[in-house]
Rosetta silent file (secondary structure, phi, psi, omega in degrees, C-alpha in Angstrom):
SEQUENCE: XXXXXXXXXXXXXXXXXXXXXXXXXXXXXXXXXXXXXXXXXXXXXXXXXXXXXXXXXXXXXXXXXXXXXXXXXXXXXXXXXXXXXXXXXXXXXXXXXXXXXXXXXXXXXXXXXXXXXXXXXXXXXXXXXXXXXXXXXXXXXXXXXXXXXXXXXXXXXXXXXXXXXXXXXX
SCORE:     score description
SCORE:     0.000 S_00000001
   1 L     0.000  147.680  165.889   -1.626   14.618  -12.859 S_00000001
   2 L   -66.731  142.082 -177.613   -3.356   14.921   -9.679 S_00000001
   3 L   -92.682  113.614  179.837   -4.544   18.215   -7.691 S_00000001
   4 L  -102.359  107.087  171.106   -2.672   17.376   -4.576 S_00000001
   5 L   -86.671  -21.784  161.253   -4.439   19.210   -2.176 S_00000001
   6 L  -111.377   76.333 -155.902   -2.063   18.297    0.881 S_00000001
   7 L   -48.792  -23.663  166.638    1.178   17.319   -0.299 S_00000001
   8 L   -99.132   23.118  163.419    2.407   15.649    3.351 S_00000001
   9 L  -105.797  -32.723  177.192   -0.506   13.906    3.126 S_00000001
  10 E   -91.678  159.341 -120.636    0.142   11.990   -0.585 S_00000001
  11 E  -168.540  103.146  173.808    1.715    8.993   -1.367 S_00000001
  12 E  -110.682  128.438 -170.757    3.222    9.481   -5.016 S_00000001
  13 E  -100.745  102.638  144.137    3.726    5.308   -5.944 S_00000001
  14 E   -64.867  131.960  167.524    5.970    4.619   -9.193 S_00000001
  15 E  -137.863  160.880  156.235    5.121    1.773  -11.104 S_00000001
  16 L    -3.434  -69.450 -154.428    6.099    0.088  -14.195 S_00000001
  17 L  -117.844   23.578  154.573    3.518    2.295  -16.241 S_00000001
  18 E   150.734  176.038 -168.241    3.035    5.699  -14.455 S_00000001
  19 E   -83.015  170.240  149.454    2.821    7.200  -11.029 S_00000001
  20 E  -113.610  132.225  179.413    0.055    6.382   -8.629 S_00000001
  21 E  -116.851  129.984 -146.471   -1.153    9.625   -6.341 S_00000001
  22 E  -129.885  154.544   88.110   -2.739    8.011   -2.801 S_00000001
  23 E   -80.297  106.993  172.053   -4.172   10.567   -0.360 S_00000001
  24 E   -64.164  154.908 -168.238   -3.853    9.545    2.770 S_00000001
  25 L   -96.713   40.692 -179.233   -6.566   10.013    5.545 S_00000001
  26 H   -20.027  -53.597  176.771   -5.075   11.458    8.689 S_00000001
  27 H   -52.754  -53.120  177.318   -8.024   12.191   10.213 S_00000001
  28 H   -85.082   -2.806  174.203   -9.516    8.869    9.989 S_00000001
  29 H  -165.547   54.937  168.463   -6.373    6.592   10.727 S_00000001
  30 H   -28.703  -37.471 -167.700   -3.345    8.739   11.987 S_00000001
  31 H   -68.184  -68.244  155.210   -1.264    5.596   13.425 S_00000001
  32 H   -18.411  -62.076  158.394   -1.251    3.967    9.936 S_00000001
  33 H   -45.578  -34.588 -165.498   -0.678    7.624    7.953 S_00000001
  34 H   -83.269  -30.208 -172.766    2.403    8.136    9.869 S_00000001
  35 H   -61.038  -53.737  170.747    3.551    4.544    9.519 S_00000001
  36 H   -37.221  -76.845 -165.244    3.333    4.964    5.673 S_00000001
  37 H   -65.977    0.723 -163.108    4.977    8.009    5.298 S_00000001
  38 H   -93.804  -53.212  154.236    7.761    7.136    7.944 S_00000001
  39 H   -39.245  -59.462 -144.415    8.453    4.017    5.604 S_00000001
  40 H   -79.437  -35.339 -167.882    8.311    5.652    2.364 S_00000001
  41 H   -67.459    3.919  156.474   10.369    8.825    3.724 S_00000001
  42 L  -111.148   41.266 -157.493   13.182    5.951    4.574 S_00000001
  43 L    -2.495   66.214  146.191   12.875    3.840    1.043 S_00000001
  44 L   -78.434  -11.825  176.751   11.774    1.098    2.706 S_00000001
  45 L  -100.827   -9.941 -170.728    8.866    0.709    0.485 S_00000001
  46 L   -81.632  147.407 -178.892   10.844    1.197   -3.074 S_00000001
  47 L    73.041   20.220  178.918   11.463   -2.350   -5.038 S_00000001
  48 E  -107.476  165.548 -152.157    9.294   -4.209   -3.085 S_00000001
  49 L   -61.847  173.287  123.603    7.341   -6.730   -4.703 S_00000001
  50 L  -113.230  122.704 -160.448    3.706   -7.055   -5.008 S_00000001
  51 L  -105.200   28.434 -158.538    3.036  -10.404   -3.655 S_00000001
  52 L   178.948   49.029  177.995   -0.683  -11.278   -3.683 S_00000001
  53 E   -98.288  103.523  177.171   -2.469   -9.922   -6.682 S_00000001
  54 L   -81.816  111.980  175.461   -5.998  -11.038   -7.080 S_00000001
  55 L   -69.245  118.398 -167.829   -8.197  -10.150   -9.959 S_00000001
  56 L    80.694    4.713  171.014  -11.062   -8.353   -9.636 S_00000001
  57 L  -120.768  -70.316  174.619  -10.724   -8.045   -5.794 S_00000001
  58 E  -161.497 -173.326 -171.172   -7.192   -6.067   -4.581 S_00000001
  59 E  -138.083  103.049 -179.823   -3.011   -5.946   -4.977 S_00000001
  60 E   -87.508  161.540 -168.250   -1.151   -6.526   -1.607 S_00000001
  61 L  -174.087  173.218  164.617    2.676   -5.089   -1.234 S_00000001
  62 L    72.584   63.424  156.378    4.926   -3.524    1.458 S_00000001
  63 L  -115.001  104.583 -173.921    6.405   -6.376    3.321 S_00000001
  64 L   -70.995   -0.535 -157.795    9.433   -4.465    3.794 S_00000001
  65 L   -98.517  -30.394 -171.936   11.387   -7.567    5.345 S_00000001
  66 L  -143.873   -9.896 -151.422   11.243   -9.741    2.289 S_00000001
  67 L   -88.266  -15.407 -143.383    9.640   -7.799   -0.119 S_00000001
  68 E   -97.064  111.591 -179.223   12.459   -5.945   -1.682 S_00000001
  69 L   -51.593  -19.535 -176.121   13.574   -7.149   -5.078 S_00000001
  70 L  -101.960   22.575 -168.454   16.859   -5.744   -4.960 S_00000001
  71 L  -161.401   90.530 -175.227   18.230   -7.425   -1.619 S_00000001
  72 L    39.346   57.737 -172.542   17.742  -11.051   -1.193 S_00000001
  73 L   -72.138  139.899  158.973   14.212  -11.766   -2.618 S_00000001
  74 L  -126.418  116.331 -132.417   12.648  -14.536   -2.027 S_00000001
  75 H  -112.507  -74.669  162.967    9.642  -14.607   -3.460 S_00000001
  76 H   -32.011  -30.500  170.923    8.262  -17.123   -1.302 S_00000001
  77 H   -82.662  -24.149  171.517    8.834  -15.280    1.939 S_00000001
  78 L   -51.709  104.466  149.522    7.180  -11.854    0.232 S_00000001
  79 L   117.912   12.163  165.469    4.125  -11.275    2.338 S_00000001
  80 L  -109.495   21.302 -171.645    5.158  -12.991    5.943 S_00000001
  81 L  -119.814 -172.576  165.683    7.133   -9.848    6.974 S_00000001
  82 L  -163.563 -123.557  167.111    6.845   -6.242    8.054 S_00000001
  83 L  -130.605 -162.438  178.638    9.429   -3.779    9.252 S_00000001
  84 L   -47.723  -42.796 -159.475   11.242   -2.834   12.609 S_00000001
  85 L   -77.864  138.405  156.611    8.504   -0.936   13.861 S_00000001
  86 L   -13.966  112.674  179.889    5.949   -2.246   16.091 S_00000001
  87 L   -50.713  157.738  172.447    2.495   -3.423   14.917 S_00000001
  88 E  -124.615  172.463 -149.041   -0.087   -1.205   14.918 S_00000001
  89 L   -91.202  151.157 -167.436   -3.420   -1.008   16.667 S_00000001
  90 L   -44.042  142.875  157.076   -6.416   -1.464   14.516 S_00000001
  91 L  -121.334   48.149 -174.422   -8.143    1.948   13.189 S_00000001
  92 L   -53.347  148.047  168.702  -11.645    1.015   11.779 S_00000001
  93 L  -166.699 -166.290 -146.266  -14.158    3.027   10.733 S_00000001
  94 L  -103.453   32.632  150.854  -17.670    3.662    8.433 S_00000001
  95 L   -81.655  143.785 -159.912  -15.150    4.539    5.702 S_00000001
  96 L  -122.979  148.101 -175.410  -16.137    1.276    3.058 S_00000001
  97 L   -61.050   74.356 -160.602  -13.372   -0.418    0.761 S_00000001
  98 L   -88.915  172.974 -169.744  -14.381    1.051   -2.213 S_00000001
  99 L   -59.635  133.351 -159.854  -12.318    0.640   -5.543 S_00000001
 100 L    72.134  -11.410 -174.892   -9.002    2.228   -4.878 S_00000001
 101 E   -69.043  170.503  173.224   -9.276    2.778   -1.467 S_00000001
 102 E  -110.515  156.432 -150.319   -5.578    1.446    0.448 S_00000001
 103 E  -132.992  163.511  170.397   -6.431   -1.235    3.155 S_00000001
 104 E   -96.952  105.853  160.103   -4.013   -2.152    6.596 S_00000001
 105 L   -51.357  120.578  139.895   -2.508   -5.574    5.490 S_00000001
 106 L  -157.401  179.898  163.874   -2.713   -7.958    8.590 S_00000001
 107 L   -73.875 -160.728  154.228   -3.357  -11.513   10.174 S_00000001
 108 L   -16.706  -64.996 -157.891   -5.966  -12.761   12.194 S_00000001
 109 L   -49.466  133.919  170.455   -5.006  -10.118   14.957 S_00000001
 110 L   -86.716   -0.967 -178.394   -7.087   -7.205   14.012 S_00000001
 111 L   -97.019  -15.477  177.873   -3.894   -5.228   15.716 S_00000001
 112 L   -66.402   -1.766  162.612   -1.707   -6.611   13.847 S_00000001
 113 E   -24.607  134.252  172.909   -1.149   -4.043   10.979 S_00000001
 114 L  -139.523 -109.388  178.127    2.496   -3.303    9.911 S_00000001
 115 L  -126.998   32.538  161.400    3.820   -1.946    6.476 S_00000001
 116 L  -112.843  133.049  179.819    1.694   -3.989    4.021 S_00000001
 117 E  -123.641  175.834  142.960   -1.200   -2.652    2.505 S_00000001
 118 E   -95.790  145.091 -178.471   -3.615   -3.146   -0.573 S_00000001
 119 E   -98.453  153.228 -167.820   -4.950   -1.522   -2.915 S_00000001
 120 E  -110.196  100.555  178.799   -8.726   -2.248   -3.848 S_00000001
 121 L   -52.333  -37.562 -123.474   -9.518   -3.528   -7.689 S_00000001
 122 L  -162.165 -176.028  161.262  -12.932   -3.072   -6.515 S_00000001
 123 L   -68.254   84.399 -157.033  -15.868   -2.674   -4.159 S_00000001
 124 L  -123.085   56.387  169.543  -14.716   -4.767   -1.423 S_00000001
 125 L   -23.702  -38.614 -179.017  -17.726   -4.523    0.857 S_00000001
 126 L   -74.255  -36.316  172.299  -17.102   -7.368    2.731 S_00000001
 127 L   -64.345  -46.356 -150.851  -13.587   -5.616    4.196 S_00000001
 128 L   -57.232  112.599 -157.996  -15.655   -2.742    5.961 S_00000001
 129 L    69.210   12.921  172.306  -15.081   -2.542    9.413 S_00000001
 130 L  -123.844  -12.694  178.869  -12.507   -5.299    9.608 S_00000001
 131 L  -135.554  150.592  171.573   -9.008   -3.568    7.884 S_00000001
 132 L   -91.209  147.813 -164.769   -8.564   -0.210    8.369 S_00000001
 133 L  -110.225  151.466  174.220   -8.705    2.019    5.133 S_00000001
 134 L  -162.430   30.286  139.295   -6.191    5.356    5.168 S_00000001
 135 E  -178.452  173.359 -177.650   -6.103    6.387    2.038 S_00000001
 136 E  -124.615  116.895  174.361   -7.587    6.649   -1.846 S_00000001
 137 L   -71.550  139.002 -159.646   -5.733    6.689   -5.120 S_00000001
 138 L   -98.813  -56.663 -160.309   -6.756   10.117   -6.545 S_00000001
 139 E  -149.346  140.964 -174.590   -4.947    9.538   -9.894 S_00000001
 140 L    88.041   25.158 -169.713   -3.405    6.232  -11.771 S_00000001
 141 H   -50.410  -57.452  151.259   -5.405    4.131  -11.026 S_00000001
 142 H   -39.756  -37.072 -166.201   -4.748    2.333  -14.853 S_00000001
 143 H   -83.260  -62.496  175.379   -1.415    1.853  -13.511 S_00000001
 144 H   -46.522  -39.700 -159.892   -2.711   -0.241  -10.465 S_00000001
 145 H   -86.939  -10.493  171.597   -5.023   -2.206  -12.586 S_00000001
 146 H   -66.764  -45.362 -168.768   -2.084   -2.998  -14.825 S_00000001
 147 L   -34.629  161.474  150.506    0.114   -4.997  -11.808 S_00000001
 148 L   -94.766  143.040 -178.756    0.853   -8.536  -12.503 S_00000001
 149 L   -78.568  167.750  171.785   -1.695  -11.133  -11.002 S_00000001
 150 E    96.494 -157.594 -169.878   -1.354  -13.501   -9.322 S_00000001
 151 L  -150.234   78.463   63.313   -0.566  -15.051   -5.838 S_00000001
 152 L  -119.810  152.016  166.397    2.608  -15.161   -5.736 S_00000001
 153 L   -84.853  110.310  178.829    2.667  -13.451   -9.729 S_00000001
 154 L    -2.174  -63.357 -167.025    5.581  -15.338  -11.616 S_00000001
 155 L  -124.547   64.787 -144.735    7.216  -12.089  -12.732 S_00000001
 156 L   -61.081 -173.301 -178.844    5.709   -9.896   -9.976 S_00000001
 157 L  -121.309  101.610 -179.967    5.583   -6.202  -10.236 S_00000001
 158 L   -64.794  160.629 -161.560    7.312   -3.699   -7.835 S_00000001
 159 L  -115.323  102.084  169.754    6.909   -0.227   -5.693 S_00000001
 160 L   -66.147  -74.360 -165.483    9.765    1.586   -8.114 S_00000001
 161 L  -146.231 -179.447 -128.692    9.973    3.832   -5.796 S_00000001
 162 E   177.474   90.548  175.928    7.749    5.657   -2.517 S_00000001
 163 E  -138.014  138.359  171.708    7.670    9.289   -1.706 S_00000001
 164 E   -67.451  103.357 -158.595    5.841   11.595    0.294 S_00000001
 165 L   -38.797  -29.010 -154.450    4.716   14.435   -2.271 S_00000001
 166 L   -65.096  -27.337  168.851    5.765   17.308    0.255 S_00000001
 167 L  -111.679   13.046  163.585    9.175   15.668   -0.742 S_00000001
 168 L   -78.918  156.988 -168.098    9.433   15.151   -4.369 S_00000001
 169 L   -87.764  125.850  163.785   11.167   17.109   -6.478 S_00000001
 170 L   -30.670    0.000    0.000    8.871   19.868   -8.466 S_00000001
């Protein structure tokens, strides 16, 4: 298990095979922390798909609009949505996509951020200073590297569930 040094700062992720524990960055992307945890503390992030998994680069999720396997999935529409809330405005910085880091899902728009993010298979050098990163999986990493690929993945792999440690149960 992970040494959660701020617990309303982590992101505990259930997957198929084990939890994943995310520390989030406040400091370096506030807009983005609170959008996470405001999602996961309304289970808008649990069952939804991952809809984009690329091997050896990263595993996109969190279109909360389409994503959610348990309420009229369409698998095709996973990954054109987002939630209620507004987009949000870009938060870049000299933090670099390193393996594990979580990335701000968007289009073109560099403002265009909502509630999908990725996780990073890899060194993904080439992202730095174009998605904003706001947080690092601390522990489970095996678990991430486990999703199913592909883009869309046949028999995709899900967000069990999405909680803010400060509110998990001991």
């Amino acid at each position: 298990m992970a040494d959660i040094k701020d617990p309303e700062n982590t992101i505990l992720l259930e997957l198929k095979d084990g939890t994943v524990t995310i520390e989030l960055l406040p400091d370096v992307a506030p807009k983005h922390v609170e959008r996470m945890k405001t999602l996961a503390r309304a289970g808008a992030y649990d069952n939804v798909c991952f809809h984009r998994v690329i091997p050896g680069f990263m595993a996109q999720t969190g279109d909360v609009a389409n994503g959610n396997m348990e309420n009229d999935f369409n698998l095709r529409a996973a990954g054109t949505g987002g939630s209620e809330h507004p987009d949000l405005p870009a938060e870049f910085s000299k933090l670099p996509h390193d393996r594990g880091t979580i990335g701000a899902a968007r289009s073109q728009n560099p403002n265009s951020a909502n509630s999908q993010f990725f996780i990073n298979f890899s060194d993904n050098n080439f992202l730095n200073g174009q998605y904003t990163v706001y947080g690092r999986v601390i522990s489970g990493m095996e678990h991430v590297d486990a999703i199913a690929k592909g883009e869309p993945p046949v028999n995709p792999d899900r967000m069990i569930s999405v909680k803010v440690a400060a509110d998990a149960d001991a």
